[in-house]
C-alpha positions in Angstrom: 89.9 110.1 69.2 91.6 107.7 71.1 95.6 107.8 71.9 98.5 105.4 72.5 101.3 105.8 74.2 104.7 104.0 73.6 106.4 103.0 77.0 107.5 99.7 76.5 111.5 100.6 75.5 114.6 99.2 76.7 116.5 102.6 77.1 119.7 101.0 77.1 121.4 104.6 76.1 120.8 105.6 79.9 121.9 102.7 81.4 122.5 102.2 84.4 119.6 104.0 85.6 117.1 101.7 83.3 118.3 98.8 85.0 116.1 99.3 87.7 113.6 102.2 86.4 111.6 101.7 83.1 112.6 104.7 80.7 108.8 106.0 80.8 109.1 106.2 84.7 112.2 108.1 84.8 111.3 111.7 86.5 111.7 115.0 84.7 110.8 117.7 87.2 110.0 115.5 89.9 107.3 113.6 87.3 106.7 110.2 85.8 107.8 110.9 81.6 104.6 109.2 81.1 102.7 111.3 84.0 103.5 113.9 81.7 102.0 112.4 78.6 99.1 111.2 80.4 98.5 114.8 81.3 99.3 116.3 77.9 96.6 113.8 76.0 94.0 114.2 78.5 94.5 117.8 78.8 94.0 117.7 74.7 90.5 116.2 75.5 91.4 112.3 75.2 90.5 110.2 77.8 90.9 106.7 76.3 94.6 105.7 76.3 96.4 102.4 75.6 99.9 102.2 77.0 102.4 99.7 75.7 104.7 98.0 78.0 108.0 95.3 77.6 110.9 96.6 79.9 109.8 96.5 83.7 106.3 95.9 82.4 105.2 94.9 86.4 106.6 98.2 87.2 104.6 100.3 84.4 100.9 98.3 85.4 101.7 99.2 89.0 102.4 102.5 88.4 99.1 102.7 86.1 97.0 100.8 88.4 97.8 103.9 91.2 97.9 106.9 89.0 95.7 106.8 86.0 93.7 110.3 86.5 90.2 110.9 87.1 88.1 110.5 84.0 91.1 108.6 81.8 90.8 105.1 80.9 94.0 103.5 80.8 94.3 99.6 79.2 97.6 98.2 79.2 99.1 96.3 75.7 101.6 93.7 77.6 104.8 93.0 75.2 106.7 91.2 78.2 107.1 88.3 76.1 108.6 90.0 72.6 109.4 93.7 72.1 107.2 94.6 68.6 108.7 98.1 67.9 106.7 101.0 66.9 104.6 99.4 64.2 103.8 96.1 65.7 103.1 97.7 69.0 100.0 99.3 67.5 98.9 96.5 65.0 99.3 94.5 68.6 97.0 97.0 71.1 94.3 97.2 67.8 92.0 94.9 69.5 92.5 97.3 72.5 92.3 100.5 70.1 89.7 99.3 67.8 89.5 100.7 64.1 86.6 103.0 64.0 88.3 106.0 66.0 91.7 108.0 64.9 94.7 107.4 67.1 97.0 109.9 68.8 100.6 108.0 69.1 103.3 109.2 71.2 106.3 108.3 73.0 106.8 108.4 76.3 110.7 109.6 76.3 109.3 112.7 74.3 109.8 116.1 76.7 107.8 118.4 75.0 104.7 121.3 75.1 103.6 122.2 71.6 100.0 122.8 71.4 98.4 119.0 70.8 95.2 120.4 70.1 96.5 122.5 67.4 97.7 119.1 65.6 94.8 117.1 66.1 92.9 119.9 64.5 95.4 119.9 61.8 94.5 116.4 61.1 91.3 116.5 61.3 90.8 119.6 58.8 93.2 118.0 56.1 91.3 114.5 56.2 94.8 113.2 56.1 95.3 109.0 56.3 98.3 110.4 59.1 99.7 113.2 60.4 103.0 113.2 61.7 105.0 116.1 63.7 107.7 116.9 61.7 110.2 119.7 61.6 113.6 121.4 60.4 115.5 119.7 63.4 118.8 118.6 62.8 119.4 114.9 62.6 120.8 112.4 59.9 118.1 110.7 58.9 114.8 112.7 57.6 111.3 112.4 56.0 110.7 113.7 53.1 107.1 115.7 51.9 107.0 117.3 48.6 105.3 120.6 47.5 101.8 119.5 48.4 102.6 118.5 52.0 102.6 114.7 51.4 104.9 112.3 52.4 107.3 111.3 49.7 109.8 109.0 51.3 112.8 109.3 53.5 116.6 109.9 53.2 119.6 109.8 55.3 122.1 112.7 54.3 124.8 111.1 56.2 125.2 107.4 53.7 123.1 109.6 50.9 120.3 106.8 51.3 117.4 107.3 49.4 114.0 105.3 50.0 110.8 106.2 48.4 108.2 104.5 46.3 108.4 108.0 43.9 112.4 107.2 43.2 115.4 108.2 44.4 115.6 111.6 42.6 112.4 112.3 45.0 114.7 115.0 46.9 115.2 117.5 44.7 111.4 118.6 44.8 111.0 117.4 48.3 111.6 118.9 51.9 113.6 116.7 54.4 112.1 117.2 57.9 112.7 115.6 61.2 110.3 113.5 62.9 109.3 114.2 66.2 107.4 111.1 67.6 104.4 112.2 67.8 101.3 111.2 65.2 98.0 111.0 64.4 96.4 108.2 62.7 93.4 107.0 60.9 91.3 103.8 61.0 92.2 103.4 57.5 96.2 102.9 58.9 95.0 101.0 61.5 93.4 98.4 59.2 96.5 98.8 56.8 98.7 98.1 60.1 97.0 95.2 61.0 97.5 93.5 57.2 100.6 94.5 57.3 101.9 93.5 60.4 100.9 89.5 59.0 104.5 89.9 57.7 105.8 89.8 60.9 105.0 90.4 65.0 107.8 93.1 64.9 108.1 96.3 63.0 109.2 100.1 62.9 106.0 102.1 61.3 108.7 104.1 59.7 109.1 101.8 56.9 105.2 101.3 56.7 105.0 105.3 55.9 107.8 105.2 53.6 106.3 101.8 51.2 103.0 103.4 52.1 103.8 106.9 51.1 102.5 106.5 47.6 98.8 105.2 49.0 98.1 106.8 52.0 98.3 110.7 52.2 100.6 111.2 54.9 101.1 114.7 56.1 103.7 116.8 58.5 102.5 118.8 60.8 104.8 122.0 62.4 103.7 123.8 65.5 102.8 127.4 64.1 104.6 128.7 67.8 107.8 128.0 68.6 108.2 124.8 71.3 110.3 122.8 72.9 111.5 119.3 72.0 113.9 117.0 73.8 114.1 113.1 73.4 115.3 112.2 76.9 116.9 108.9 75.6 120.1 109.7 76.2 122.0 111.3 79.4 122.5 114.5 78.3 119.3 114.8 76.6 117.6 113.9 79.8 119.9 116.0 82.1 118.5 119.4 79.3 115.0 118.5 80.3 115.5 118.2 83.9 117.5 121.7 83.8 114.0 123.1 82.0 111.6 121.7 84.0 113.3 122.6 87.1 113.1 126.0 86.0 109.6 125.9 85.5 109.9 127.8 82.5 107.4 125.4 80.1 104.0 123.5 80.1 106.0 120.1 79.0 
């Protein structure tokens, strides 16, 4: 398995401080956000990692070039001249990634120390085409997987917006869950990403899993212990997980 990490965002919620510091370099605990993704996916056993980069891209090669630890390979998707979002960020770095291997995907503003292990081996015992952490967080817009644990589309229960290739009646029989920005995928996605991305350079994958729900089994995976989760994209998101790390109360 090989992983990618997403650390090319603007971060404009926490501006001023992104002005001068790319999002994935601001410190939690006196560490890098991507140090500490780094660490997490090599610590799950992955040592091949692509990194994205757009926003103070000199700054994120730099700080790549000096820190990449001992036994990780770290290649370097450059976005400088057009920000691809989620979706075309991968179909981009596939040349990078290849398509014969799985792909762990996770972003870099993600504060979190769930077991990743325990996904990957959710994944890989399921056979699913993705795996995608998913939980009961609250949030306006949601996934949705019905009683067999497969994607069936998304909603958001704020507008009442309904998008699934199933229908919109799809919620009554479905369970609306949050994602968390973390996933797994297969080279079958991969390939799928890449046709699809001949739309256009720049995409969200979210509405490739929704039109692809119907195709592709697509699966949520929940940690089975309790975790915690912070997206530090905002200042009082990022000022949480600063108060937890400096406690040194987690693994994050």
């Amino acid at each position: 398995m090989k992983a990618m990490i997403f650390a090319a965002g603007l971060g404009t919620r926490l501006r001023p401080v992104t002005d001068t510091i790319p999002k994935a370099l601001i410190e939690v605990g006196g560490r890098p956000m991507l140090a500490r993704v780094i660490d997490r996916i090599a610590g799950a056993g992955i040592s091949e990692i692509v990194v994205n980069v757009h926003h103070h891209a000199k700054k994120v090669k730099e700080w790549i070039a000096a820190n990449t630890p001992e036994g990780v390979t770290i290649d370097v998707s450059d976005e400088s001249d057009l920000l691809l979002d989620t979706g075309g960020g991968v179909a981009k770095a596939i040349p990078l990634l290849g398509t014969d291997d799985d792909v762990l995907l996770h972003n870099a503003d993600i504060f979190t120390d769930f077991d990743l292990r325990e996904m990957i081996a959710a994944h890989t015992e399921t056979g699913a085409d993705a795996t995608l952490l998913a939980d009961k967080r609250e949030t306006s817009r949601y996934l949705l997987f019905g009683p067999d644990g497969r994607m069936t589309g998304w909603t958001n229960i704020t507008t009442g917006e309904v998008r699934s290739p199933f229908g919109t009646d799809i919620t009554s029989s479905s369970r609306p869950l949050a994602f968390g920005g973390v996933h797994i995928i297969s080279p079958k996605i991969l390939r799928a990403l890449a046709a699809y991305a001949d739309g256009g350079q720049k995409f969200s994958i979210t509405p490739f899993y929704i039109s692809g729900c119907a195709k592709f089994d697509i699966r949520a995976f929940t940690p089975a212990a309790p975790y915690r989760w912070i997206d530090i994209g905002k200042p009082e998101t990022l000022a949480k997980a600063i108060e937890i790390a400096r406690q040194n109360t987690n693994q994050c």
